[in-house]
KEDO-814508 format. One record per residue (C-alpha): x, z, y; residue in three letters. Coordinates in steps of 0.25 Angstrom, whole numbers, plus 5000, padded with zeros to 4 digits. Layout:
N
((X,Z,Y),'ALA')
...
***
This chain:
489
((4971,5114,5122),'UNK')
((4968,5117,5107),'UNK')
((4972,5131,5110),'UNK')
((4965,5134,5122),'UNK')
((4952,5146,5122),'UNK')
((4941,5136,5129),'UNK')
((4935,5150,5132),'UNK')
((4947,5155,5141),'UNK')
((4946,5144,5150),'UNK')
((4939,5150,5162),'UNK')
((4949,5161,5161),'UNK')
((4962,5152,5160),'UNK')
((4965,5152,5174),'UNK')
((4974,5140,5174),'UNK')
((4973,5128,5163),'UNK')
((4984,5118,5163),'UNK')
((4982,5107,5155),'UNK')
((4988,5095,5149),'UNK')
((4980,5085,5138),'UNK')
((4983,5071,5134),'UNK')
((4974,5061,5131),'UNK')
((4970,5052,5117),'UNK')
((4960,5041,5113),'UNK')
((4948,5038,5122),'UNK')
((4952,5050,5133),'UNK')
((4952,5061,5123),'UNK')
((4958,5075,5124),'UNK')
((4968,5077,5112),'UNK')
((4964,5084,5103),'UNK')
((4969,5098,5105),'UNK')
((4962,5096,5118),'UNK')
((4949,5091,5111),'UNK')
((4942,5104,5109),'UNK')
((4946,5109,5123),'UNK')
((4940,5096,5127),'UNK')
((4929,5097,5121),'UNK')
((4926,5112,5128),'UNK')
((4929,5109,5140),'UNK')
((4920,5096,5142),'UNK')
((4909,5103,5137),'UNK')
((4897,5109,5143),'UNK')
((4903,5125,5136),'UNK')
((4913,5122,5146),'UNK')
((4915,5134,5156),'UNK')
((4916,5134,5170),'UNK')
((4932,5134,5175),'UNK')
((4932,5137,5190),'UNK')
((4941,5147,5186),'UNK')
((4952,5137,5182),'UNK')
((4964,5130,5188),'UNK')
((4968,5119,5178),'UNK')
((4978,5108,5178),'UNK')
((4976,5095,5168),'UNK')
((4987,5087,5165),'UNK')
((4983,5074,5157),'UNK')
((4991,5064,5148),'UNK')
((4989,5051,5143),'UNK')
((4991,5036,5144),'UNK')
((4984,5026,5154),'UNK')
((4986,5015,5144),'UNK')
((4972,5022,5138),'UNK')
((4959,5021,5148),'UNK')
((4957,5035,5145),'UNK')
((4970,5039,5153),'UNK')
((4971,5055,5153),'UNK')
((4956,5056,5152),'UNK')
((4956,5073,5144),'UNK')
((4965,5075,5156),'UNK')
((4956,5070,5165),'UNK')
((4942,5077,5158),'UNK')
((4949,5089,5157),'UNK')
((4952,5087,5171),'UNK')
((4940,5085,5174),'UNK')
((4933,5094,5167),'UNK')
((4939,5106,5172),'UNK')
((4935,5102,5188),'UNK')
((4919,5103,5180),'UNK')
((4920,5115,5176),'UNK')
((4925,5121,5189),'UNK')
((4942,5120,5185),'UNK')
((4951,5120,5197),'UNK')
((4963,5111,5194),'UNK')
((4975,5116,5199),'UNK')
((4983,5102,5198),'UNK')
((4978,5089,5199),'UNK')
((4976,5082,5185),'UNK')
((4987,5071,5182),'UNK')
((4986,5062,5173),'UNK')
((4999,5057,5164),'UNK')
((5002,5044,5159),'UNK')
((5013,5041,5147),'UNK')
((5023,5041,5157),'UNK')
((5020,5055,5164),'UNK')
((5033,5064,5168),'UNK')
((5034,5061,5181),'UNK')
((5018,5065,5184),'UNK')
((5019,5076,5173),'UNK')
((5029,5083,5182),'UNK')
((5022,5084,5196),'UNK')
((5009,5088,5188),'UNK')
((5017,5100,5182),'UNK')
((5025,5103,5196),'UNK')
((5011,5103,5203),'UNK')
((5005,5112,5193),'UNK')
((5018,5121,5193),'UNK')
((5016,5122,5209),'UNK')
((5002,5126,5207),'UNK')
((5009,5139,5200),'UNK')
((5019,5140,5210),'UNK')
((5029,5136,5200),'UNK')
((5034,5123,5208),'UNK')
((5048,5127,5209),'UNK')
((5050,5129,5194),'UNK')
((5061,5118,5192),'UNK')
((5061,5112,5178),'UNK')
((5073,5103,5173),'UNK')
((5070,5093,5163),'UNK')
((5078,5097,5151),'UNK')
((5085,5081,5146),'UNK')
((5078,5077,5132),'UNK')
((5085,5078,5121),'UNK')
((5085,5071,5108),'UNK')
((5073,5058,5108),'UNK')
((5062,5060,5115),'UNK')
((5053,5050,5123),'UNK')
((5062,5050,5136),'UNK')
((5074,5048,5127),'UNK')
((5069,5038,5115),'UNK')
((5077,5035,5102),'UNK')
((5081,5020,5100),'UNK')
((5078,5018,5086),'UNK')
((5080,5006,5075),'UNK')
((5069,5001,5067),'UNK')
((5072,5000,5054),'UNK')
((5058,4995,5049),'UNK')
((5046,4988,5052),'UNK')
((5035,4982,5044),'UNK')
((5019,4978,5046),'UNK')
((5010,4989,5035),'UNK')
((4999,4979,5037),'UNK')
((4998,4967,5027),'UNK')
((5002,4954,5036),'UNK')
((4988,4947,5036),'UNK')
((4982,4960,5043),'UNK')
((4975,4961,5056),'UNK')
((4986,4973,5058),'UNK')
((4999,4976,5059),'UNK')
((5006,4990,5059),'UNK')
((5022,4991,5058),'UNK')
((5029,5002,5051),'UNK')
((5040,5005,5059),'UNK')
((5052,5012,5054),'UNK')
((5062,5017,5064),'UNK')
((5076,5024,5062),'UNK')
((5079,5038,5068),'UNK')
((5092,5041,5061),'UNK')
((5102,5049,5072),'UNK')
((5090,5048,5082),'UNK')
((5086,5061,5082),'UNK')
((5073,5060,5081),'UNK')
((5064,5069,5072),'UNK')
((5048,5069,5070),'UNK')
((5038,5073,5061),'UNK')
((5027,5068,5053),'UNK')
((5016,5066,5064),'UNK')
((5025,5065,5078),'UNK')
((5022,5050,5084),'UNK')
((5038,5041,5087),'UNK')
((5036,5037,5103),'UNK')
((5041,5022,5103),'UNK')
((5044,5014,5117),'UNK')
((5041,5000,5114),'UNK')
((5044,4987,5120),'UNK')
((5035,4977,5126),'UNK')
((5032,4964,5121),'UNK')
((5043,4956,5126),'UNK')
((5033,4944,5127),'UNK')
((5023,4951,5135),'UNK')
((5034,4956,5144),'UNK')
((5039,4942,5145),'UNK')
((5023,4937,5150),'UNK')
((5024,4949,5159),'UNK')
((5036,4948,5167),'UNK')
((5030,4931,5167),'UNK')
((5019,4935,5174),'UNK')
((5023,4943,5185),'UNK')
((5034,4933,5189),'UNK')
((5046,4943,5187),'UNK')
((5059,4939,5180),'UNK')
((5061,4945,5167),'UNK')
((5077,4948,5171),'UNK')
((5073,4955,5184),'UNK')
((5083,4967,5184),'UNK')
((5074,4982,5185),'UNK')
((5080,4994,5182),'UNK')
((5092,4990,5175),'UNK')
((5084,4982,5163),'UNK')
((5076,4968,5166),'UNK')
((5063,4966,5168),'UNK')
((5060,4962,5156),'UNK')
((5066,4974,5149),'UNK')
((5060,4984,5159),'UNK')
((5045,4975,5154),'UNK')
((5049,4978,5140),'UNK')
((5053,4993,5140),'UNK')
((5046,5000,5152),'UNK')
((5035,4996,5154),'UNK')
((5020,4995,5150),'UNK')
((5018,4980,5152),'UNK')
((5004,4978,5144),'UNK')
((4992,4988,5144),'UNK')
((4986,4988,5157),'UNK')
((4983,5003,5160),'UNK')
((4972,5008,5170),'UNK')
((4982,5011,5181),'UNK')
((4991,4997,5180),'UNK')
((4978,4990,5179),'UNK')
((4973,4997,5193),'UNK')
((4987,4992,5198),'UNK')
((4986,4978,5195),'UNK')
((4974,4978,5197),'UNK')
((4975,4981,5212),'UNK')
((4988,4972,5214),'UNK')
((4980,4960,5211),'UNK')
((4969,4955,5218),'UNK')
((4959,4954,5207),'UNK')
((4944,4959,5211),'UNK')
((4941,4959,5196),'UNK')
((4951,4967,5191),'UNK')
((4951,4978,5205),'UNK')
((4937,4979,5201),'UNK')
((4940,4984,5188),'UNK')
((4947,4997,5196),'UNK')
((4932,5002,5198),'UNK')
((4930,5017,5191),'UNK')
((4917,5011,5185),'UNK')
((4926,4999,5178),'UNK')
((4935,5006,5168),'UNK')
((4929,5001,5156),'UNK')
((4929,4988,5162),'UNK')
((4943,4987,5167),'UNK')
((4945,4993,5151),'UNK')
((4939,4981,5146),'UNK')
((4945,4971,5155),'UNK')
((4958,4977,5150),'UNK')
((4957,4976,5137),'UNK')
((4968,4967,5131),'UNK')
((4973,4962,5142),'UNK')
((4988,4966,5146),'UNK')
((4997,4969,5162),'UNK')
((5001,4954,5160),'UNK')
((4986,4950,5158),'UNK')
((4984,4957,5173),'UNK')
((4996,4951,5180),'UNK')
((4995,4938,5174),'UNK')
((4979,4937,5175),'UNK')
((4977,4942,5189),'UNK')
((4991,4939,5193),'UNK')
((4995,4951,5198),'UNK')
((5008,4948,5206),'UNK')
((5020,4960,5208),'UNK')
((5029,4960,5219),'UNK')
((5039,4966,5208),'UNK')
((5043,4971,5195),'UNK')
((5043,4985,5200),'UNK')
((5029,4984,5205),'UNK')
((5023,4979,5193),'UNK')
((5030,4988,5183),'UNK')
((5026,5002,5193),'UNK')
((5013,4998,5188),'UNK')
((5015,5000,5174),'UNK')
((5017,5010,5164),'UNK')
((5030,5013,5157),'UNK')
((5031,5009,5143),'UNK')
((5026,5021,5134),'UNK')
((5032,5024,5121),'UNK')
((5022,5023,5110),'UNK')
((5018,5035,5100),'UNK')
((5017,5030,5085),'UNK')
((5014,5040,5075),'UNK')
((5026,5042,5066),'UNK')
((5023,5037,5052),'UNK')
((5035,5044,5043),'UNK')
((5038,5057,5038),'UNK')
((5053,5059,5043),'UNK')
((5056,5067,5029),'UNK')
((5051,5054,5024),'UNK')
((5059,5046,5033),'UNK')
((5072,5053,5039),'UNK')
((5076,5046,5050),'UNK')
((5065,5036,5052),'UNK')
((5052,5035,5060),'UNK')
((5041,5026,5054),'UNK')
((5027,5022,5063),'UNK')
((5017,5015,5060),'UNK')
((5013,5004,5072),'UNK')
((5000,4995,5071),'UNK')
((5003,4983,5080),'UNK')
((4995,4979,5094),'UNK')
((4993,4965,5094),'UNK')
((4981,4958,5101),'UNK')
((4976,4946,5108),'UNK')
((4970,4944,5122),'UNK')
((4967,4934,5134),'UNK')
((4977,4925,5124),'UNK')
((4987,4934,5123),'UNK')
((4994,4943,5111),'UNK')
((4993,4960,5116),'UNK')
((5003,4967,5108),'UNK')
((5006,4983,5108),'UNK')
((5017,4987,5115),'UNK')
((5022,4996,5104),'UNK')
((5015,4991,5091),'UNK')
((5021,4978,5093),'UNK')
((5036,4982,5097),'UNK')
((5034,4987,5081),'UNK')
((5027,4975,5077),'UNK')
((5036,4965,5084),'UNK')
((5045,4968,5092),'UNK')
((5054,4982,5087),'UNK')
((5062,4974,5080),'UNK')
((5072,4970,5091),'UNK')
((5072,4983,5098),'UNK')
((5074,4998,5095),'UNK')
((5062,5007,5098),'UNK')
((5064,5018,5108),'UNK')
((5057,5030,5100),'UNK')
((5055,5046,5101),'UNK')
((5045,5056,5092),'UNK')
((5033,5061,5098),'UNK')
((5030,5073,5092),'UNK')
((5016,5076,5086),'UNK')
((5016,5092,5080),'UNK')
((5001,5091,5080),'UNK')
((5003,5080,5070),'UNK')
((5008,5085,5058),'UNK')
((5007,5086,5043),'UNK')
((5001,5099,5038),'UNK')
((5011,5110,5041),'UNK')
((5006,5115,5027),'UNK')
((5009,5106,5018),'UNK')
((4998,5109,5007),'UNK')
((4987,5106,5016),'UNK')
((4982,5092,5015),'UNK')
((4982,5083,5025),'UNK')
((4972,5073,5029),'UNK')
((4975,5059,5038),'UNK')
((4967,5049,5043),'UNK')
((4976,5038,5049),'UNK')
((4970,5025,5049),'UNK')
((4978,5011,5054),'UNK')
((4993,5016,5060),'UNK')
((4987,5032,5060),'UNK')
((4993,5031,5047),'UNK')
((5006,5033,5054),'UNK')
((5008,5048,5053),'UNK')
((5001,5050,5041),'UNK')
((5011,5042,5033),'UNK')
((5020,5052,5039),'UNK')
((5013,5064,5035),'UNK')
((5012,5059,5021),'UNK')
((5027,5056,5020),'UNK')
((5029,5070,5026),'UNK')
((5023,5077,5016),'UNK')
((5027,5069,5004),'UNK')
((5041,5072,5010),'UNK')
((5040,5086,5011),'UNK')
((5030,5089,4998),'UNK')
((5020,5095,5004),'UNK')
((5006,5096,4995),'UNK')
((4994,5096,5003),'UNK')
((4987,5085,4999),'UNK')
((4987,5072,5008),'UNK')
((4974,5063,5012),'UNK')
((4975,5049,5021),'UNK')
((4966,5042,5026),'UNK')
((4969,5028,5032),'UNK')
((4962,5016,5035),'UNK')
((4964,5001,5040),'UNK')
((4958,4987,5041),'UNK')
((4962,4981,5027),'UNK')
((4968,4987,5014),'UNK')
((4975,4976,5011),'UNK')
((4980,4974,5026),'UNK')
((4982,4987,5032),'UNK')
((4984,4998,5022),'UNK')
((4996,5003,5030),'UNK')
((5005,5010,5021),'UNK')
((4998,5007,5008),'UNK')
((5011,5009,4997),'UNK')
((5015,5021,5004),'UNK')
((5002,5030,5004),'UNK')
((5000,5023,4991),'UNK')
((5012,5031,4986),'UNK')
((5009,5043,4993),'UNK')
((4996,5043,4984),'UNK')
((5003,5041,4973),'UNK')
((5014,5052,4974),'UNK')
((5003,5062,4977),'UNK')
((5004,5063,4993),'UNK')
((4993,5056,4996),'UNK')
((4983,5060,4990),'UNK')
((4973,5055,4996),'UNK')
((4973,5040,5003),'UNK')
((4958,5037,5009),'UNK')
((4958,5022,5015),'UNK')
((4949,5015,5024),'UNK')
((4951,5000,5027),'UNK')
((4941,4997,5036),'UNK')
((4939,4981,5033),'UNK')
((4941,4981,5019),'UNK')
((4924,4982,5017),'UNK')
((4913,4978,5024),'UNK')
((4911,4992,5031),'UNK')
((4923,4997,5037),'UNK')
((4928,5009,5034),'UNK')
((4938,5019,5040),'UNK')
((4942,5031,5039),'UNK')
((4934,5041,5043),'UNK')
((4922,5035,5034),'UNK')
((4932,5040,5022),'UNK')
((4933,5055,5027),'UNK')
((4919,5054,5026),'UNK')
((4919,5049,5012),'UNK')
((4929,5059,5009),'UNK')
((4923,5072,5018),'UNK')
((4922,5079,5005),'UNK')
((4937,5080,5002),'UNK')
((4942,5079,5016),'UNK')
((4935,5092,5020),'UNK')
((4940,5098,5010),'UNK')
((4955,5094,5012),'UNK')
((4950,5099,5026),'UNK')
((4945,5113,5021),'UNK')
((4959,5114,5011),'UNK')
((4967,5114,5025),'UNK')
((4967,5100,5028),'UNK')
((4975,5093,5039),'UNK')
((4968,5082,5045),'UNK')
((4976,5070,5054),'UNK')
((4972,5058,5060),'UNK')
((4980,5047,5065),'UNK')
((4975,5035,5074),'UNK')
((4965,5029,5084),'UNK')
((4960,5038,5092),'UNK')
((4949,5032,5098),'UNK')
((4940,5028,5086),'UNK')
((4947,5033,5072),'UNK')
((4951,5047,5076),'UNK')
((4936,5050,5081),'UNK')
((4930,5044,5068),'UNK')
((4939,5053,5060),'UNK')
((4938,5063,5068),'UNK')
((4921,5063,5068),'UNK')
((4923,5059,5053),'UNK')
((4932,5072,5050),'UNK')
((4920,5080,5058),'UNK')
((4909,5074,5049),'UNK')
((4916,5075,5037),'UNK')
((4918,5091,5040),'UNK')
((4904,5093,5044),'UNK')
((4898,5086,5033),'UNK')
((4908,5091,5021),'UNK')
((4909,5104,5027),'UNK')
((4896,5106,5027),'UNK')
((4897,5110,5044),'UNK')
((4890,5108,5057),'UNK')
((4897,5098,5068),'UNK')
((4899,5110,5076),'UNK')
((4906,5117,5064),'UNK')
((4914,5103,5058),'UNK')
((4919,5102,5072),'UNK')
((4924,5116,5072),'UNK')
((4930,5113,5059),'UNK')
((4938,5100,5064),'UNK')
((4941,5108,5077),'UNK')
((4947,5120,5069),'UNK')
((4956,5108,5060),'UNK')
((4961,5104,5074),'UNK')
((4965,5119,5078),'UNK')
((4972,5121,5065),'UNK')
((4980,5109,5067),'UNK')
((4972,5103,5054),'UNK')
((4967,5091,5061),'UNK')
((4977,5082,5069),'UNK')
((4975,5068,5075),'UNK')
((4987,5059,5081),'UNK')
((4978,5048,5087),'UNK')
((4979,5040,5097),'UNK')
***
C-alpha cells in the first residue's frame, strides 16, 4: 500500500486488498499513509470500484482486524462495490483464507484453477525446530520489580538461518498449575484419552486455556445462565465487558459462573489453539553461529487472589527448563541494519525493545561496518534494570557505539523517557537524520511508539526549521526510503 498512486484509484477498476492490524486498531505502517487518504475528506468518490478486503489479526486484542474493517467500511462511503464479502482472519486462518481466495477466484471465473500445496521444506511454523536451551539468566538485578530472561537456544544441524532484525516464532506450554485448576474445575479427568495424548497434555500444548477473547467470552457467556454477564453482550457494553475482563482468566468464568460442559470436546471447540509467540531476536548470527538469543520480559500478576502468568514469558522464566521449545524464524526484511554500512543508524528500544538492537550492533561490529551507531534505551532503575549494561558498555568503549543516550524513568522525581532525550538532543539527531540516517524503533506500540514517533516530528520541525505539514513530509519521505523502520507491537 506504500506503493500505491492514491490518485489512480477511481480508475483502478478492481482493488484487492489485504492488511494486518497493530496496537490500538491501527493500520501497519506501510498502510498508514494510504490510511490516512482514504479516511479523509480529499477522499474521492469510488462508485467505480469493485474492491475485496482481506484482514488479519488476533482476537486476543479488542481491536480484532479493525484497518480491515475501516477500510472495509470506508470504501462502501465513498460509493465502492465490494466484489466479495470481507473476512476477518484470526492467528489460526488457513482454512478461512482458502474459501476467501476461492470465492474471489470464482468472481474472476477462475474457480476451476486447481492449486497443490507444495509440502514445506526445511523449518517453518507448520514444521517447528525442537531445540535445546543452553542458557538462561534474569538481566535485571534480583530485587527489581522486573524480570527479563536472556534466552540462548542452539541451532547447530537445525537448519535454521535469520538475520539481524527477523523475530524466532516460539510454541509455548501452559502453566501446568493452571492447567491442573482447569481441568478441577470442569470436573474432567486429567487421563481421559483425546486424540492420542491425555487430557492434560492436549491442555498443555493445544490450547489457549487463559485470556478470554471476545468470541469465547460470547460462548460462555450464553452456555451459562448468567443475566449479568449475557448483559454484557450488548453492542453499547464493549468497554464494559473490556473492563469486567480485565485480569480475570477462562478458569475464573467457569469456576465463578459455574459453567458446566457436557464434554471435553465441547469446551475445547470454544477455544483458540495455542499460537506461537514472536520474540525479536536479540543476536547477530555472525556473532553467534549456531545460536538464537531473545530477550523475554516476564508476565506475572495478581488478581481475585490468584498469580496471572504469561504463557510465553513464563515458560522462559520458569518453566523451559524441563522441556525443549518448538521454534521457527519469522522473517522481518523490513527490519534491517542499514544496507549501507556507512550510514548511521539510530534506535530507540526501551525495556525488551532492546532485543533487535543488540543484534544490529553485534552485526555490524561483526561485519566492520563504519557508520556511526546511536542507542537510546530506557528502563525503571539504573541500578535494577540496565539490561545489558557490560556489554553496551563495551561497545562504547571499542568505538561501536558511539553514542548510548539512557533514560531511567524512577531514578528522579520527574520521570524521564525516551523521547524527552531526542528532544534534548534534536540538534544532533537531525543531523544524523540529514547525514543519511536510519532510524528504528523497537516496543510498545500503544504508548512508546506514538511518543517517539510525535517526538521524532517535533524534533524535525523545530531543528529543521519546517512547518508540521513539511516535518511530516520529511518523516513520510524517511518511511518511503526505508530510513524509518519500526517492529512494534
Amino acid at each position: 500500500l506504500a506503493q500505491v498512486d492514491v490518485g489512480s484509484l477511481p480508475n483502478l477498476g478492481h482493488l484487492v486488498l489485504i492488511t494486518s492490524t497493530y496496537g490500538a486498531g491501527d493500520p501497519p505502517d506501510n498502510a498508514q499513509t494510504f490510511y490516512n487518504f482514504i479516511t479523509s475528506d480529499e477522499a474521492p468518490s469510488l462508485e467505480s470500484l469493485n474492491y475485496a478486503v482481506l484482514s488479519l489479526g488476533d482476537s486476543n486484542y479488542p481491536d480484532f482486524c479493525q484497518a480491515g474493517i475501516d477500510f472495509d467500511n470506508r470504501f462502501k462511503e465513498l460509493g465502492a462495490k465490494a466484489i466479495v464479502e470481507r473476512v476477518d482472519l484470526d492467528v489460526d486462518y488457513d482454512d478461512d483464507y482458502a474459501k476467501w481466495t476461492s470465492d474471489l477466484l470464482e468472481v474472476f471465473g477462475s474457480a476451476s484453477v486447481e492449486s497443490e500445496e507444495e509440502e514445506e521444506q526445511g523449518v517453518t511454523k507448520k514444521n517447528p525446530h525442537t531445540a535445546e536451551i543452553l542458557n538462561l539468566f534474569n538481566l535485571n538485578d534480583a530485587s527489581s520489580a522486573r524480570e527479563t530472561t536472556h534466552v540462548e537456544i542452539c541451532l547447530k544441524d537445525s537448519g535454521v538461518t535469520y538475520e539481524a532484525g527477523d523475530a524466532l516464532g516460539v510454541f509455548p506450554v501452559n502453566d501446568p498449575e493452571l492447567v491442573d485448576d482447569l481441568i478441577e474445575v470442569l470436573g474432567f479427568s486429567a487421563e481421559m484419552p483425546l486424540g492420542g495424548k491425555s487430557l492434560r497434555q492436549v491442555f498443555l500444548e493445544d490450547y489457549e486455556i487463559r485470556n478470554i477473547t471476545p468470541p469465547v467470552f460470547k460462548a460462555f457467556a450464553e452456555k451459562s445462565d448468567s443475566e449479568e454477564l449475557k448483559a454484557f453482550l450488548a453492542d453499547d457494553k464493549k468497554k464494559e465487558m473490556g473492563d469486567f475482563l480485565w485480569g480475570l482468566e477462562i478458569y475464573d468464568l467457569v469456576k465463578d459462573y459455574e459453567i458446566k460442559f457436557d464434554s471435553p470436546e465441547e469446551f475445547l471447540g470454544l477455544l483458540k489453539p495455542l499460537a506461537p509467540r514472536l520474540y525479536s531476536i536479540a543476536s547477530s548470527p555472525k556473532a553467534h553461529p549456531d545460536e538464537v538469543h531473545l530477550t523475554v520480559g516476564a508476565v506475572s500478576y495478581n488478581s481475585k487472589d490468584r498469580v496471572r502468568k504469561g504463557v510465553c514469558s513464563t515458560y522462559f522464566s520458569e518453566r523451559t527448563i524441563l522441556a525443549k521449545p518448538r521454534v521457527f524464524v519469522h522473517e522481518n526484511k523490513a527490519f534491517r541494519p542499514p544496507a549501507n554500512p556507512s550510514s548511521p543508524m539510530i534506535m530507540v528500544g526501551p525495556g525488551t525493545g532492546i532485543a533487535p538492537f543488540r543484534a544490529f550492533l553485534e552485526e555490524r561490529q561483526a561485519t566492520g561496518a563504519d557508520g556511526d551507531n546511536w542507542l537510546f534505551f530506557g528502563n525503571p532503575y539504573r541500578e535494577l534494570d540496565y539490561l545489558y549494561k557490560e556489554q553496551l558498555e563495551e561497545l562504547q568503549q571499542v568505538g561501536c557505539l558511539k553514542k548510548l543516550s539512557l533514560a531511567f524513568s524512577r531514578d528522579q522525581e520527574k520521570k524521564l523517557y525516551v523521547q524527552h532525550l531526542m528532544f534534548d538532543e534534536g540538534e544532533e539527531l537531525f543531523r544524523w537524520l540529514e547525514n543519511d540516517g536510519h532510524f528504528y524503533v523497537c516496543g510498545d506500540a500503544s504508548r512508546m511508539a506514538k511518543d517517539v514517533d510525535n517526538a521524532l516530528h517535533k524534533v524535525i520541525e523545530i531543528c529543521g526549521k519546517m512547518s508540521e505539514d513539511d516535518a511530516a513530509a520529511y518523516v513520510a519521505k524517511l518511511k518511503a526510503d526505508k530510513r524509518y523502520a519500526r517492529d512494534v507491537y
